[in-house]
Structure formats: structure tokens, C-alpha cells
N, C-alpha and C positions, 0 to 999 in steps of 0.2 A: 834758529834765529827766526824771529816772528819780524814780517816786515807789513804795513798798512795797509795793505792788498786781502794780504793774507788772515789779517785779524778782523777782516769785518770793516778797517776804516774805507775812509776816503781816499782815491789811487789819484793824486794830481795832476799827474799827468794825462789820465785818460779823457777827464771830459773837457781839456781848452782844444786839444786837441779833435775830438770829434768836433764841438762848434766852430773851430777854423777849416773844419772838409765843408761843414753848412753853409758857412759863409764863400766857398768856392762853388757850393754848389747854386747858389743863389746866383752870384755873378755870371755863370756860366748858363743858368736859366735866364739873365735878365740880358745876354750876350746874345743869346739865340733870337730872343725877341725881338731886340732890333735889328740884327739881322734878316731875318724872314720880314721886318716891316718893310726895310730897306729893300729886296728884294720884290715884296707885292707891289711896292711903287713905280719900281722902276719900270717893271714889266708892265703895269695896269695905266699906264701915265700919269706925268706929274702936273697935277691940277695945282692952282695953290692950298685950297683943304688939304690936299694930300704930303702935301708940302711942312707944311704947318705942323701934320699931324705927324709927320716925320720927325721935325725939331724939339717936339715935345719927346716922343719918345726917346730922342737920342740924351738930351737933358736927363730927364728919368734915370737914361740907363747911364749917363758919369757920375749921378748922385747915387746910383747903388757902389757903381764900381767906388767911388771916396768912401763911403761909409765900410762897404766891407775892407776894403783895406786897411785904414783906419783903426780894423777892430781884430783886425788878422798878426797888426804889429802890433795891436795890444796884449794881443795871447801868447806872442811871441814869449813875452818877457819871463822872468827867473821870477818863483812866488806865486799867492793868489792874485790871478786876474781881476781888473777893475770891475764892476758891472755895469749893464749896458741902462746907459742914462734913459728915462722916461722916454727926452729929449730925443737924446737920437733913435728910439727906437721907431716911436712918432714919425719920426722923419724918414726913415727906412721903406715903411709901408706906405709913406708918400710917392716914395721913389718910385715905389714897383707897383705903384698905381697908377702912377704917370707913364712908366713904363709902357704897360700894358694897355690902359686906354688910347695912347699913340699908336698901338700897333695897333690895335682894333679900328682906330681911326683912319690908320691908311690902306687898312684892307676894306670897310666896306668904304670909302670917298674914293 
């Protein structure tokens, strides 16, 4: 018995499954992030920049956590997975821009 794996095809289950670990692992990076921003603030005092640059981050990081979610129940399903809209991908690396620029922000403010 030849199954799709084994002839050379495409195994469908292999790769929604790796990009739903990606997508964990992104969350869990963008998790970290505002964590450690949270954490330089509190410690370094909270100025309002730093304040500020807090809320940005933490924004950032609900728009990663919606999206990856979002995209984790997508893969979840039975069939070929949808693909990942311009749109939201656009918006993704907005996320984790904002992310990351808040934390950078409340570490040097």
C-alpha cells in the first residue's frame, strides 16, 4: 500500500501542524516581551514614557496573541488550511513591532 507520504506527495498533516508550533512560538516570544518590558518598568520607575510605552506594548502583544489564535483555529480544521491573508499578515508584523518597540521603550525611558 503506497500512501502520500511515502510516494513523494504532500503529508497534510505535517505542515499546518508545524505552523501552529510557529504560531506558539511567536506568542510565547511576544509573551516574553512584555513581560521583561513589564518587569524593567517596574523596577526602573514608572515615568509616564514609560508608562505609555508599556501600553503600547502590551496592545502589540493582544494583537499577536488575536492573530495567532485566530490562525491556530484555522489549522485546526479537517482539509486544506485557508491561507494567510496579505491582510492579516501585514498586520502581524505590525503587532510585533509595536511589540517590540514598547519594550525597547520602557527599557531605555
Amino acid at each position: 500500500m503506497t500512501t502520500p507520504a511515502t510516494a513523494g506527495g504532500r503529508d497534510p498533516g505535517l505542515q499546518p501542524e508545524r505552523t501552529r508550533l510557529a504560531w506558539r512560538r511567536t506568542t510565547l516570544a511576544a509573551t516574553v516581551v512584555a513581560v521583561l518590558a513589564g518587569k524593567a518598568g517596574l523596577v526602573g520607575g514608572a515615568s509616564w514614557g514609560v508608562l505609555a510605552a508599556g501600553v503600547v506594548c502590551c496592545a502589540g502583544w493582544a494583537g499577536v496573541l488575536v492573530v495567532a489564535h485566530r490562525r491556530i483555529r484555522g489549522l485546526a480544521g479537517v482539509g486544506e488550511p485557508e491561507r494567510l491573508s496579505l491582510r492579516v499578515a501585514v498586520g502581524v508584523v505590525v503587532c510585533v513591532l509595536v511589540t517590540v518597540g514598547g519594550g525597547v521603550g520602557v527599557v531605555l525611558g
